[in-house]
N, C-alpha and C positions, 0 to 999 in steps of 0.2 A: 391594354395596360392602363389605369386609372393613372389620374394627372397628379391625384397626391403621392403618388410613390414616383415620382421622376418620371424620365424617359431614358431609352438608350439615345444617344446623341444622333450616332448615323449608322444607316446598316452595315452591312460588310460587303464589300463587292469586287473584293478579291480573296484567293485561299488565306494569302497570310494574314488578312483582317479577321478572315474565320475562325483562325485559329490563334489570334490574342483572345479573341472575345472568348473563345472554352477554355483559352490558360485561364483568364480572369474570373469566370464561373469556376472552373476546379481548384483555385488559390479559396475562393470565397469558402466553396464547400468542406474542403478540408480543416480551414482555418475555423469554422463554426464548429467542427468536434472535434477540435484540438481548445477553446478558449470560450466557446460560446459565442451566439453571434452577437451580444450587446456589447461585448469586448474587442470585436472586431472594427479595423481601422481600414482607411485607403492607404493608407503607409503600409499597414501589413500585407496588403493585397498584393501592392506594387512592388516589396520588399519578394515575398513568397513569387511570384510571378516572374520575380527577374525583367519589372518593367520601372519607367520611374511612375510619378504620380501624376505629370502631367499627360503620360501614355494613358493612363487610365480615365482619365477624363473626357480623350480623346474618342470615346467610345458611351460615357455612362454621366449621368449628371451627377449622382451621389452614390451612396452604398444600397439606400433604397431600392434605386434604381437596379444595381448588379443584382441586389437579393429579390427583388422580383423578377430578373432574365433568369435568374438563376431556379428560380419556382417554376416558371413558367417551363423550363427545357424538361425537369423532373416530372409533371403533368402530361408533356408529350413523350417522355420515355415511357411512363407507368402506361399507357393507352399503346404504346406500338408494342410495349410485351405481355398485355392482356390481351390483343384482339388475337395472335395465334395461337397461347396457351387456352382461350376458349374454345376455337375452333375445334382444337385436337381431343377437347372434354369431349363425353357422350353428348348425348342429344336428349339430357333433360336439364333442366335449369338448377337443380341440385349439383350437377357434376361442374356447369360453368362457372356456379357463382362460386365455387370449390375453388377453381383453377385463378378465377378472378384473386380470389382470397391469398391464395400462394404466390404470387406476383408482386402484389401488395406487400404483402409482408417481406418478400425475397428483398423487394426495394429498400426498406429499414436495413439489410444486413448490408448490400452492396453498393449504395450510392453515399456517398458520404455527406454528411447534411441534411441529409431526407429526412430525419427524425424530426429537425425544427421546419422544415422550407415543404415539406412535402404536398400540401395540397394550396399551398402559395397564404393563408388566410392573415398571416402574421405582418403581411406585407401588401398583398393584392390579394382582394377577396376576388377579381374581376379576369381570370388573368386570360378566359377561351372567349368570355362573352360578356362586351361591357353593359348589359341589361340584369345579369343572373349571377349571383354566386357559382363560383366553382362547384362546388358539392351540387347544384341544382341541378347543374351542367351534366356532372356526370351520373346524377340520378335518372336525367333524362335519356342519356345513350342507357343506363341498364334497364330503363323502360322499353326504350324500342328493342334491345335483345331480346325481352319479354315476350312481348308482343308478336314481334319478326319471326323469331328465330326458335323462339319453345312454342310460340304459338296458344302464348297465355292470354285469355279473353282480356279487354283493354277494360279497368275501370276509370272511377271519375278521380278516386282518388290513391289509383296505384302510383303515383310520382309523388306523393307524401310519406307513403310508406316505404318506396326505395330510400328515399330522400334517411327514410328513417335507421334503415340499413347501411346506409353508408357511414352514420355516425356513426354505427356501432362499430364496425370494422374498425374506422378510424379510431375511434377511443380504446378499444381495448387492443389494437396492436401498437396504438402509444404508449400503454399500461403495462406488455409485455417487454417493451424493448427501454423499458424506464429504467430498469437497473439490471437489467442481463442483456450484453450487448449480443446475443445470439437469438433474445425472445423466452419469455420464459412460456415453457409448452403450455401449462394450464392454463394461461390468459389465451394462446393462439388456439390451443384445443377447443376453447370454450367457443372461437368466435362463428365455426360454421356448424356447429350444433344450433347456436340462439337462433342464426342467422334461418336455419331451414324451420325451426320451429315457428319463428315466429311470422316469416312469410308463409310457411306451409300450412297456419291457422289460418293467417288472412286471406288465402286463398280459397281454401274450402268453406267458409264462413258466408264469402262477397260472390257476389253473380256481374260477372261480363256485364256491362253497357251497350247497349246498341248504337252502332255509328261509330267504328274504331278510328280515330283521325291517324291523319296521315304520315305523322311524326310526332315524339312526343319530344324529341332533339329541339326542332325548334319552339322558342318560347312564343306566348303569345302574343301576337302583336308584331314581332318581328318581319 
């Protein structure tokens, strides 16, 4: 967690600690698509929570601070319900990056907040790996999928073009869910059409590198 968005004060080390800390994240998320989150206060957190406000501190330095636990928890939800909706895909990389896709987007209907907090950027660009942006981060796990798992030859610069792909998702399922809160199908239809296109050009275009390294998860230098 970057030093300029806060800190959480102290961890949790008993259930009911565990469980102010996710009141306090589900008050935050709710309260950002009910008012927006520039509108949002520690009075209303602690108000919505049914805590006082000193409770709340007792956990969080500022708001910063919650809206980056609160990024961060949304990041490791989207990652624990992509890694078995891929599994269960076929076994080509069209089908995963499919199910990826459906996940993703399922998140904007279900989590509440996700639409502004969802890959943490607005608040913590840093939130898996204090070296790399989030997005680089999870360019890198869809490269090693690639790689691992479809058994796509490794190039030099296939982590620029995921990297490239994840924008897109990202932008146009923020496009879709901008003003129809279900998604409007023509933005979400459009996004694994571009998306097979336009890795499915890169692919056949580009030739495998020799020397596939051994992760493309970790960054370098790490």
């Amino acid at each position: 967690m970057s030093e300029a968005t806060g800190a959480m004060r102290r961890l949790p080390r008993q259930d009911r600690s565990e469980q102010r800390i996710e009141l306090i994240l589900d008050s935050l998320a709710t309260l950002i698509d009910e008012v927006g989150y520039t509108n949002v206060s520690i009075a209303m957190i602690a108000k919505r929570a049914e805590m006082s406000g000193p409770g709340i501190y007792r956990y969080f330095d500022d708001l910063n601070a919650i809206a980056s636990a609160l990024a961060k928890r949304n990041l490791e939800r989207l990652l624990e319900k992509a890694d078995p909706a891929i599994e269960e895909a076929d076994g080509v990389w069209e089908e995963g990056i499919a199910a990826a896709i459906r996940v993703y987007v399922d998140m904007f209907r279900t989590e509440p907040g996700y639409r502004w907090l969802r890959l943490g950027d607005p608040v913590d660009k840093y939130l898996i790996n204090a070296a790399e942006g989030n997005r680089t981060v999870l360019a890198r796990m869809a490269g090693d999928l690639f790689v691992e798992r479809y058994q796509v030859g490794y190039r030099d610069d296939l982590l620029a073009h995921i990297e490239v792909m994840v924008e897109i998702i990202d932008s146009l399922s923020a496009r879709a869910f901008a003003s129809n809160p279900q998604g409007d199908p023509f933005f979400l239809n459009e996004i694994p059409r571009i998306i097979n296109s336009y890795l499915g050009e890169y692919l056949e275009r580009s030739l495998p590198t020799a020397g596939t390294p051994q992760s493309l998860v970790e960054a370098p230098g790490a």
